[in-house]
N, C-alpha and C positions, 0 to 999 in steps of 0.2 A: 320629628324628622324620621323619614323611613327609611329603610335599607337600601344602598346603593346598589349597582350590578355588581361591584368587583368586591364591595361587600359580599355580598351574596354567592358569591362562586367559592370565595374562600372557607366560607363556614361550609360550604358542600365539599369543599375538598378536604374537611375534616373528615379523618376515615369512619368517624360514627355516622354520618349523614348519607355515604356512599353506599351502603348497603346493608341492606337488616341482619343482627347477629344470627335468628335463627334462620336466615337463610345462607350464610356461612357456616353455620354449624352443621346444616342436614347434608352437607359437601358440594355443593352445586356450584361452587367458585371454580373448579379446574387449576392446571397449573400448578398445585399443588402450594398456593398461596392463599391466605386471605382475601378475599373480593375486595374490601376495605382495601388493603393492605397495595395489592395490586391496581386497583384505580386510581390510587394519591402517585402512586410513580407513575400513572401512565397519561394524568390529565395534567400535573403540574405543571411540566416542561411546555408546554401549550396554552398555557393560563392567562397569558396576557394576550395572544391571538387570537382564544376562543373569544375570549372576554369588546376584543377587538371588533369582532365579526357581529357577536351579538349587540352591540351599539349600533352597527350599520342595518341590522335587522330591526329594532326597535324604532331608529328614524325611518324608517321603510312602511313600517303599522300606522305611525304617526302620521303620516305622510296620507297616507290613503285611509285611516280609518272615518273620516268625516265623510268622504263618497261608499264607501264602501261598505258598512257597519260591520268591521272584523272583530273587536272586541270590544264590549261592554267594561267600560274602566273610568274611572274620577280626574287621573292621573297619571305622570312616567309613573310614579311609586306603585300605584295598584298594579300596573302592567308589568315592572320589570317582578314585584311578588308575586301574584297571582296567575301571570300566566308566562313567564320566561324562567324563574326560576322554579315553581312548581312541575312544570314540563320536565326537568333536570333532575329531581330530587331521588328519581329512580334509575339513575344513568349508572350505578353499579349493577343493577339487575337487572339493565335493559343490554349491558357491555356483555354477563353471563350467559343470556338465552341469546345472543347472537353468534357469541365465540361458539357456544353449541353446536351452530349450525355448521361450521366450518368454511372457509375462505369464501365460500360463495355463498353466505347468509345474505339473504334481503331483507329487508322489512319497510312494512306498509302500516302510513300513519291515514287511518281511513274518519272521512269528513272531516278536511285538515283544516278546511276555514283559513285562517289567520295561519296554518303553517304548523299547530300547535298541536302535539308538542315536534312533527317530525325533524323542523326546521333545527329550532335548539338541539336534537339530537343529532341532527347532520353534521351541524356547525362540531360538535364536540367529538362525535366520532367519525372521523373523513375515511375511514379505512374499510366503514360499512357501507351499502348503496341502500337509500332510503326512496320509496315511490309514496310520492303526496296523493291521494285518492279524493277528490274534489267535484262535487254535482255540479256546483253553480258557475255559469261559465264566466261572469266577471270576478269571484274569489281564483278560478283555477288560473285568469289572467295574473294577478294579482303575485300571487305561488309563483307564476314560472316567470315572472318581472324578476321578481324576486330573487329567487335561483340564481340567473343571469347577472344583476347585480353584484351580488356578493359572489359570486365566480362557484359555485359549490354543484363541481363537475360530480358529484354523488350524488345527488337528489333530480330525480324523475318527476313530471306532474303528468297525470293523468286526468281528464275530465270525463267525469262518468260515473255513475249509479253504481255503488259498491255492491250490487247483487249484478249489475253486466260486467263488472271487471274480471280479463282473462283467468281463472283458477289455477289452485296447484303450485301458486311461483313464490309463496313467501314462509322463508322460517320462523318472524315474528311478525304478526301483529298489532301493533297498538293505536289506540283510542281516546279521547279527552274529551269529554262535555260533549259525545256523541249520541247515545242511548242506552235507554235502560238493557239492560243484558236478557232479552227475552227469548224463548227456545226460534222464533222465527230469525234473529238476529245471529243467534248463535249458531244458525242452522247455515247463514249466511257466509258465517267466519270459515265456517267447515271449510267450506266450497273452495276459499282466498288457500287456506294453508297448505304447504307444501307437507307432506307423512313427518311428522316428528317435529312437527311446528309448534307453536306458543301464542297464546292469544295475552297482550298486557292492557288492562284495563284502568285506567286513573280516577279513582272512587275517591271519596270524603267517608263518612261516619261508616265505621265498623259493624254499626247494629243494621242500618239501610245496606251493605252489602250483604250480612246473610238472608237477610228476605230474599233477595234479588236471586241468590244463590235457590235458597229452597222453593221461589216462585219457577225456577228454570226447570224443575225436574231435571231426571237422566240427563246427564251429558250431553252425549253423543249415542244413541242408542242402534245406528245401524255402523257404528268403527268398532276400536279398542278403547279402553274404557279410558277418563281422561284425569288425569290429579288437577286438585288444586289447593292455591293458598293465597293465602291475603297477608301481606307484607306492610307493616308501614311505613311512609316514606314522608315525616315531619318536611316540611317547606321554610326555609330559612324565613323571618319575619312574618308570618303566617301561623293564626293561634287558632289551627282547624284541625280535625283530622283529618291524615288525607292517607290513604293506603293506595296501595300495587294489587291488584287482582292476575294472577297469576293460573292460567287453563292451560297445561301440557297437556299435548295430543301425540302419545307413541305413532311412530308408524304402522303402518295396514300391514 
């Protein structure tokens, strides 16, 4: 038998699962709390709504994934692990690099397909505005059906070529089951970011991201130079690795 959703959300809302120790240790929580510590008070009290929404989301995939080929799954169970709750498993450090940005953070979930991971993150944090960035125009249908449904007057869908999308507007970036991290892609991210922005990328095996990393050469070679780190972020019912990629870009 496999893990439920409200399973699932609960072992995430253990504070070991919300956020990586040594990225609370290096201080990048803010507020002068534990990240951990601060996401279990901040998602609790919403637990049975988010939990709520994502049920309405998941009949939604179901729904449309036999016309549509949104996700590749056996099963609810594969789908509510591998791709609803894996989406989440970074929701502490995805809550840090937005509070960053300050009240008017965006972030763009680009090649969103199925929604994933921007949708779960919309659903969980409503107080952030999330833009779905979607080529195909029956998936971007799909997204903004979707949206409407579930009423989640924060999530924008845009259709169109993530190298044509307007520049400059997003504090965070993130990505799932998009593409390999290559200096033309990365070249692309640049373009999206707002000065002082964050690229999050949702990787598996630790060893296949530093390749990736060392295949990317420099950075950003015509900005300021950019940190990075790789976080892990274990996926309730899920015996993979799976880590956070993590490209802070200072402002210009």
């Amino acid at each position: 038998m496999g893990l439920t959703l409200e399973e699932g959300l609960r072992r995430l809302a253990d504070a070991a699962q919300w956020s990586s120790a040594d990225w609370s240790a290096a201080g990048r929580t803010g507020a002068g709390q534990p990240a951990a510590g601060r996401l279990s008070a901040f998602i609790e009290p919403r637990l049975d709504a988010v939990s709520a929404l994502l049920e309405r989301y998941i009949a939604e995939i179901e729904r449309f994934n036999p016309a549509y080929g949104l996700v590749k799954v056996k099963n609810r169970e594969e789908l509510v692990t591998r791709h609803i709750l894996d989406s989440l498993a970074p929701l502490g450090i995805i809550l840090s690099l937005l509070e960053a940005g300050g009240p008017a953070a965006q972030a763009a979930d680009l090649g969103s397909g199925a929604g994933l991971p921007g949708i779960p993150l919309a659903i969980a944090l409503p107080e952030f505005r999330f833009t779905l960035i979607e080529r195909m125009g029956r998936r971007a249908g799909f997204l903004r059906n979707t949206a409407a449904v579930l009423g989640l007057e924060n999530v924008a869908v845009e259709e169109a070529e993530m190298e044509k999308a307007a520049p400059g507007r997003f504090t965070l970036l993130c990505f799932r089951a998009f593409r390999p991290l290559e200096p033309a892609l990365h070249k692309a991210l640049l373009r999206l970011l707002a000065p002082g922005g964050a690229i999050a990328a949702y990787k598996g095996r630790l060893e296949a991201i530093r390749a990736e990393l060392a295949a990317l050469g420099p950075l950003n070679p015509d900005r300021a130079p950019a940190s990075w780190e790789i976080l892990p972020c274990p996926t309730p019912g899920l015996d993979e690795e799976r880590h956070l990629l993590v490209l802070r870009h200072p402002g210009d």
